[in-house]
C-alpha positions as CSV (number, residue, x, y, z in Angstrom):
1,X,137.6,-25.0,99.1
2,X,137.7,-26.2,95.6
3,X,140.7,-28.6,94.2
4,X,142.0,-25.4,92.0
5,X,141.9,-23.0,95.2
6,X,143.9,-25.6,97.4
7,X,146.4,-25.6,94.5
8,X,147.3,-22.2,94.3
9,X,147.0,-21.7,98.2
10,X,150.0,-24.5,98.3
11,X,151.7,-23.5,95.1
12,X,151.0,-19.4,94.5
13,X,153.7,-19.0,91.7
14,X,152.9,-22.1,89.7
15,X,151.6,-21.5,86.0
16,X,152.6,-17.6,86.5
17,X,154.9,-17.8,83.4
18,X,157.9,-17.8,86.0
19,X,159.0,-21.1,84.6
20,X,157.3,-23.3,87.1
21,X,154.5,-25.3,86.2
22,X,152.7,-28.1,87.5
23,X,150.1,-29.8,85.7
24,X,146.9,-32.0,86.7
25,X,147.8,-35.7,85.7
26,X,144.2,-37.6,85.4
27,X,144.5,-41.1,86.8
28,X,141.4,-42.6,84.7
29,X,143.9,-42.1,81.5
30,X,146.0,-45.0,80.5
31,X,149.9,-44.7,81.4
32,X,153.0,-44.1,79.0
33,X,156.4,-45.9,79.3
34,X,159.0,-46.1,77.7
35,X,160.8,-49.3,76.3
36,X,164.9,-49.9,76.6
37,X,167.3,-51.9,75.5
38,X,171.0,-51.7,77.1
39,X,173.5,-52.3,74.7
40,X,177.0,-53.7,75.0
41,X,178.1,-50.4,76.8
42,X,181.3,-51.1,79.0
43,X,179.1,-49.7,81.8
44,X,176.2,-52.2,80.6
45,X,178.9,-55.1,80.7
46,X,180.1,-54.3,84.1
47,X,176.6,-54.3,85.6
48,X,175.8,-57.2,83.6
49,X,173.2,-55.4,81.9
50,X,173.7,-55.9,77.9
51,X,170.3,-57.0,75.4
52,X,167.9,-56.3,79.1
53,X,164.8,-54.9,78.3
54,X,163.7,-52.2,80.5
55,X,159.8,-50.6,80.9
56,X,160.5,-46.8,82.4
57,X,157.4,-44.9,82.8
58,X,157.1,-41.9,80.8
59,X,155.6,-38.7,81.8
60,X,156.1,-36.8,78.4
61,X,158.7,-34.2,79.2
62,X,162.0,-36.0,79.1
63,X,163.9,-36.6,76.0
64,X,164.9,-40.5,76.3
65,X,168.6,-41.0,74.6
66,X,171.3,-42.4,76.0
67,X,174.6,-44.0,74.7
68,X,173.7,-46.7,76.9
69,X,170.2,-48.3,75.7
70,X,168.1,-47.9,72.5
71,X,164.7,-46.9,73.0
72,X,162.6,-49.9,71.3
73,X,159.0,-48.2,71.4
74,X,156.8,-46.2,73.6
75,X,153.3,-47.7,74.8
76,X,150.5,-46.0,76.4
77,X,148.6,-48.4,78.8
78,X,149.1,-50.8,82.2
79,X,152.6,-51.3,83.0
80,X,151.7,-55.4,82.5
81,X,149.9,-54.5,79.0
82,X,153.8,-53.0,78.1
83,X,155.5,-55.8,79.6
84,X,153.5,-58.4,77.4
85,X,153.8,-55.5,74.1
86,X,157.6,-55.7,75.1
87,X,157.8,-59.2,74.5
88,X,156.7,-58.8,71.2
89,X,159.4,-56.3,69.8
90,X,161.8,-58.3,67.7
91,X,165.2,-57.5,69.3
């Protein structure tokens, strides 16, 4: 049985236009993530969160915005490649 058979045998109404859809992520490509800031929020203050720097990983279909944190940047590689580019962005 062939990857794309096994696929639709455990997901039949996937990529039918029915508003599911699954896609194949390759693991050879580099990552994405995204880069926050939390501001001075109330909610930030309380948790003892404001001027952290955050690395989410991004998978490309969420819009990142929040009152919150300020998106700094978005980096495509490791997860320790984006921690070291993080350290770089003047704040």
């Amino acid at each position: 049985m062939t990857k794309k058979n096994m696929f639709e045998t455990v997901f039949p109404n996937a990529n039918k236009n029915n508003g599911i859809t699954f896609v194949e992520e390759n693991l050879n490509n580099k990552k994405s993530w995204v880069i926050v800031k939390f501001n001075n929020h109330m909610e930030n203050v309380r948790l003892n969160q404001v001027n952290k720097i955050k690395i989410w990983r991004d998978y490309g279909d969420i819009a990142w915005g929040s009152a919150i944190y300020e998106v700094l940047d978005y980096f495509d590689g490791s997860y320790k490649q984006a921690k070291e580019h993080s350290l770089t962005l003047e704040v």
